[in-house]
C-alpha positions in Angstrom: 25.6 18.1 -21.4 24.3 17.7 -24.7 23.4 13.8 -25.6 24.2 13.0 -22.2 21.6 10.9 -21.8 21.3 9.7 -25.8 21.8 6.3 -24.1 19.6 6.2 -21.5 17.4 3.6 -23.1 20.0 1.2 -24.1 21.2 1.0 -20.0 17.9 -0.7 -18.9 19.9 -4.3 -18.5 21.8 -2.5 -15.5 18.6 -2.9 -13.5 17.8 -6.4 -12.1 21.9 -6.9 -11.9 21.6 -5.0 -8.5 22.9 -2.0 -10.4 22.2 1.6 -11.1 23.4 4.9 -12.9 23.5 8.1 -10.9 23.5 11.2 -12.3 25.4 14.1 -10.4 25.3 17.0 -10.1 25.9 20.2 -7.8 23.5 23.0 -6.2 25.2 26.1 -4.5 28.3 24.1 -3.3 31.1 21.6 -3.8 29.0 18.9 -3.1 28.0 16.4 -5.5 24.8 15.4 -5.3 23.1 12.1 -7.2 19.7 10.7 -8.6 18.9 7.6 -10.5 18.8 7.9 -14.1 16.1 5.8 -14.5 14.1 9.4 -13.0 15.5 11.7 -15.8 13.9 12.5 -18.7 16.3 15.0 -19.7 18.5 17.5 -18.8 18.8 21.4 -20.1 20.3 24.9 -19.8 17.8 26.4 -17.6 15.4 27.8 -20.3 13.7 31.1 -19.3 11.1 30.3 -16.1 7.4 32.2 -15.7 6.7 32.9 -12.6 3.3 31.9 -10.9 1.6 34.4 -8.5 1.3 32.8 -5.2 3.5 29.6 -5.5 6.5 28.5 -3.0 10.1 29.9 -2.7 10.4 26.8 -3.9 9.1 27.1 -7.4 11.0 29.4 -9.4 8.5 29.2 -12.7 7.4 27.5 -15.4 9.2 26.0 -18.4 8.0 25.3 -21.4 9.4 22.2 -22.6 8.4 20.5 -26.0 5.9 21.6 -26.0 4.2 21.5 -22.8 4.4 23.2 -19.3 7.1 22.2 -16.3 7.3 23.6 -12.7 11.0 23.9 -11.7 11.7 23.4 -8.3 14.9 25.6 -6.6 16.5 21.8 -5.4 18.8 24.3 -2.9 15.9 26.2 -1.5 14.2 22.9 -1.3 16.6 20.8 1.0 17.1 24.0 3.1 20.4 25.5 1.0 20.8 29.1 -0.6 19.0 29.4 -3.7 20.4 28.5 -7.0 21.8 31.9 -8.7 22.4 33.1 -12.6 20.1 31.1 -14.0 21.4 31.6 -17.3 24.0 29.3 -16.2 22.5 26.8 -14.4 20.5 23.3 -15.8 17.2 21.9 -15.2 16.9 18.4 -14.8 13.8 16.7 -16.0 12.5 14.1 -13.9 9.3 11.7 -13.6 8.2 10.5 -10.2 5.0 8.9 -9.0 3.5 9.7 -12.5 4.2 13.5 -12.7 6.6 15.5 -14.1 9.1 18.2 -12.5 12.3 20.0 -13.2 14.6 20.3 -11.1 16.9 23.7 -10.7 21.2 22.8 -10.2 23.5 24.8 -10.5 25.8 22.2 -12.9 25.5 18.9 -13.9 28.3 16.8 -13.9 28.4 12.9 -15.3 27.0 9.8 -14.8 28.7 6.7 -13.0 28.1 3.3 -12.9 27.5 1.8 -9.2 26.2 -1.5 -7.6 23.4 -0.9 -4.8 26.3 -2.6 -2.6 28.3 0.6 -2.5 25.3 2.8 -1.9 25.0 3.0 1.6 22.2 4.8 3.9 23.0 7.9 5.2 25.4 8.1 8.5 23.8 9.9 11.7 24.7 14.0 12.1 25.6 14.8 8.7 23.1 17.9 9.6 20.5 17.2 6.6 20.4 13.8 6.2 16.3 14.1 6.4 16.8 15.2 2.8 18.8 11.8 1.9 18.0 8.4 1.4 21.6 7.3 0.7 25.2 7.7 0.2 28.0 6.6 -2.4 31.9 7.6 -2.7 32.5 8.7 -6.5 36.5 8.9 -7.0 36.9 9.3 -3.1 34.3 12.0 -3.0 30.8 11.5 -1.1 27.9 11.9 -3.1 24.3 12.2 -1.6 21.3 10.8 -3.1 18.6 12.8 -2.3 15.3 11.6 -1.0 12.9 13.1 -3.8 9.7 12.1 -2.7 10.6 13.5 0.6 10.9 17.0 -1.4 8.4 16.6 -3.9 5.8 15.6 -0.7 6.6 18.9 1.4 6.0 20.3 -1.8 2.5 19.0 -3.5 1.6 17.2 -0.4 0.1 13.9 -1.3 -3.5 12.5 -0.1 -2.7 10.3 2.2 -5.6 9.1 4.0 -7.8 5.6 2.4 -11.9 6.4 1.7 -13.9 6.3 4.5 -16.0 4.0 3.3 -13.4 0.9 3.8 -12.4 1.4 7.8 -15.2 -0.7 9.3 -15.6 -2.8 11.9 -15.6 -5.7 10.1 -12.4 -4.8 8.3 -10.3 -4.2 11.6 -11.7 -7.4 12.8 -10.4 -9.4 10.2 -7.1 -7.2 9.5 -5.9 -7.4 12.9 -4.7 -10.4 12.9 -2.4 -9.5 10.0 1.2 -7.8 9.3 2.8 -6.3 6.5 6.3 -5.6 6.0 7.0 -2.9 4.3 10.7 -1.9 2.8 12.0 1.9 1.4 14.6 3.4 2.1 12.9 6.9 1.9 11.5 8.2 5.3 8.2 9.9 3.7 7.3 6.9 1.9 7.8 4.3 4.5 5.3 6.3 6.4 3.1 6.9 3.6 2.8 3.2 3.3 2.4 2.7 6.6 -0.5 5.0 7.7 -1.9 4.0 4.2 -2.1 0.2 5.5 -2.9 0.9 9.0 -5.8 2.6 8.7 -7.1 -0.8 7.0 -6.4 -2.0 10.8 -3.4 -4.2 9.9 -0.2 -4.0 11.8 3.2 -3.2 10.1 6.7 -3.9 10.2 9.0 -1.1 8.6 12.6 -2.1 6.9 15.4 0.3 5.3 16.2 -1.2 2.5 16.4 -4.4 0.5 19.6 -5.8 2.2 18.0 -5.0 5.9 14.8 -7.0 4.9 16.7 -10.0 3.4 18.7 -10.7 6.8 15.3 -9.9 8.5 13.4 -12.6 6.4 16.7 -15.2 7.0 16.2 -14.8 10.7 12.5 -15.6 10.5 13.2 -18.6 8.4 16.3 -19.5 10.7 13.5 -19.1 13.7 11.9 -21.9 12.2 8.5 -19.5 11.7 6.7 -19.9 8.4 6.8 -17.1 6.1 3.1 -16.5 5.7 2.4 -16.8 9.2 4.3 -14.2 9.9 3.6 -11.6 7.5 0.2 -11.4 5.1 2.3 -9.7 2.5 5.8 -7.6 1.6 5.5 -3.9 0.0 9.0 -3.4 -1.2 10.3 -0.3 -2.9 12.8 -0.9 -6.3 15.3 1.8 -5.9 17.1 0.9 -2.2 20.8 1.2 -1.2 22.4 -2.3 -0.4 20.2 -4.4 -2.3 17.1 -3.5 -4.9 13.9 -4.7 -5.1 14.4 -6.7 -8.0 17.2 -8.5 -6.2 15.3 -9.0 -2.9 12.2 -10.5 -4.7 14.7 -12.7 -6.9 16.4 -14.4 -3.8 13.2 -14.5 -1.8 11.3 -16.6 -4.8 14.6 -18.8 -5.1 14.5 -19.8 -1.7 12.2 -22.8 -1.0 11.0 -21.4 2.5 10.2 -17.8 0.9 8.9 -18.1 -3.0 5.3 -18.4 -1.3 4.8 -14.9 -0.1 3.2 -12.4 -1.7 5.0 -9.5 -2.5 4.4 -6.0 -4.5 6.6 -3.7 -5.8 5.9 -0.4 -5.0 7.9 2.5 -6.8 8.2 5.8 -8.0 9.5 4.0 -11.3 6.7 3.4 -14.3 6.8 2.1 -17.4 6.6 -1.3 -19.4 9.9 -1.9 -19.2 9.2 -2.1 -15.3 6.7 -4.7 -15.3 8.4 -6.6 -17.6 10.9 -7.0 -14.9 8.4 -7.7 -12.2 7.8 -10.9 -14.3 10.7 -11.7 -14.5 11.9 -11.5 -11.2 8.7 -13.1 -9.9 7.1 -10.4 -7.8 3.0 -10.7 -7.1 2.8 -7.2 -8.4 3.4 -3.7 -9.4 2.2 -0.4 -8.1 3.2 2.7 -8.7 3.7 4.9 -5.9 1.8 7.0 -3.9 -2.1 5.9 -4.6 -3.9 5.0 -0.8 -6.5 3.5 -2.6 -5.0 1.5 -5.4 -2.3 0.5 -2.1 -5.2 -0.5 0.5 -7.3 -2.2 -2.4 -3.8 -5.1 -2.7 -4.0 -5.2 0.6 -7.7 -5.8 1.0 -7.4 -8.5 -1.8 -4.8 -10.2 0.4 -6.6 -10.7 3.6 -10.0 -11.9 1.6 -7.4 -14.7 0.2 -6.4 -15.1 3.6 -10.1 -15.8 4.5 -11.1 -12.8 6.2 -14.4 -10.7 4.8 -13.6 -7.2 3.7 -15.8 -4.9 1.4 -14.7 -4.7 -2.4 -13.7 -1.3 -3.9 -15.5 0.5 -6.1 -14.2 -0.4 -9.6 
């Protein structure tokens, strides 16, 4: 696996084009298993792991890494499989989500491919763990399964999910309850992340699977003859969805005459200049990085004041 990913930063023009690169690999089975480059730091032979008193099956230890301390995650305990064995030959793979750092135990690593979101598809019904999913592709007529991360990383380091106190008032219900916000991600945990996150404000919300889903869902209200705006105060779209990305959704949406006025945030594990360099240039409202209640509710807020109703600032 050495220089595998040498080239990582030279495949950024895949994204925007609907594209992505998947990394497989394997954990006690046959099957292959993927995640999206853009998520890897690197990738190692499992370097010896400390183990910390008190901590989850799921951790098996700390690495040191450059420098600096990694928890390494058993990815077969974690999605409910046998645990990864002779770690002398297994990998770790280093990934960043929702601004932290985590390695992830496999038992082998095997390439990266190519793909258009349009042959990712979401998981089919009774696969027996497709909880653990968020989508599926075919790789040389085998199935690979994407796994949903922040679904593992969430039963892991659960995530605050709750908005301060101090913003569910009377006076924000009032006003926010004449409002709705779609929401669109294709990972189960985050869609309700997102939604209890915007509810507690006291707006209503419409949940979508992925970018493809909510594109046919925005045609129809268009096609109803409803306005855009009317219908939704604002669109909270993940990058990273089977189908159709985010950047692809909020390209078509702001080249279509009946849609370009919306407002609409990305909202993704993924960080980085390069990534709001492409929320310019696609033409989204905004960028957040995933999963911060306050930072969320505090776009929202901002959205119903320039909507006219009277909500209380946040705290700088």
């Amino acid at each position: 696996m050495a220089g595998v990913l040498d080239s990582v930063n030279q495949r950024t023009q895949l994204v925007g084009q609907n594209r992505l690169e998947l990394l497989m690999f394997r954990m006690t089975g046959k099957q292959l298993y993927g995640i999206n480059v853009f998520k890897v730091r690197e990738v190692l032979p499992c370097p010896p792991l400390t183990s910390l008193p008190r901590s989850k099956s799921v951790v098996r230890g700390v690495a040191h890494v450059r420098g600096g301390a990694v928890s390494v995650l058993d990815l077969g305990i974690a999605t409910g499989n046998p645990p990864i064995e002779n770690l002398k030959e297994a990998f770790v793979v280093i990934t960043e989500y929702n601004g932290t750092t985590q390695g992830f135990l496999v038992k082998s690593v095997e390439r990266i491919v190519n793909l258009n979101w349009n042959e990712v598809h979401p998981p089919p019904k009774g696969t027996g763990h497709e909880h653990y999913l968020t989508a599926v592709t075919r790789v040389d007529e085998k199935l690979v399964e994407i796994l949903d991360v922040e679904k593992i990383l969430a039963e892991v380091v659960p995530v605050r999910e709750n908005i301060r106190d101090d913003l569910i008032t009377e006076e924000v219900a009032k006003d926010a309850s004449q409002f709705k916000v779609l929401i669109v991600d294709d990972s189960k945990i985050a869609r309700k992340q997102i939604q209890r996150c915007v509810e507690q404000i006291g707006v209503q919300t419409h949940l979508l699977n992925d970018g493809l889903e909510a594109w046919e869902h925005l045609l129809q209200v268009v096609s109803d003859g409803k306005s855009l705006r009317d219908e939704y105060l604002m669109i909270i779209s993940d990058i990273e969805m089977p189908e159709m990305d985010g950047y692809t959704l909020t390209a078509q949406i702001r080249d279509n005459p009946a849609m370009k006025d919306i407002h609409l945030i990305l909202h993704t594990s993924l960080s980085g200049v390069f990534n709001q360099a492409m929320v310019a240039k696609v033409g989204a409202s905004d960028f957040l990085a995933k999963f911060h209640p306050d930072n969320l509710a505090d776009k929202v807020i901002e959205q119903i004041k320039a909507r006219g109703g009277v909500v209380p600032l946040l705290d700088e």
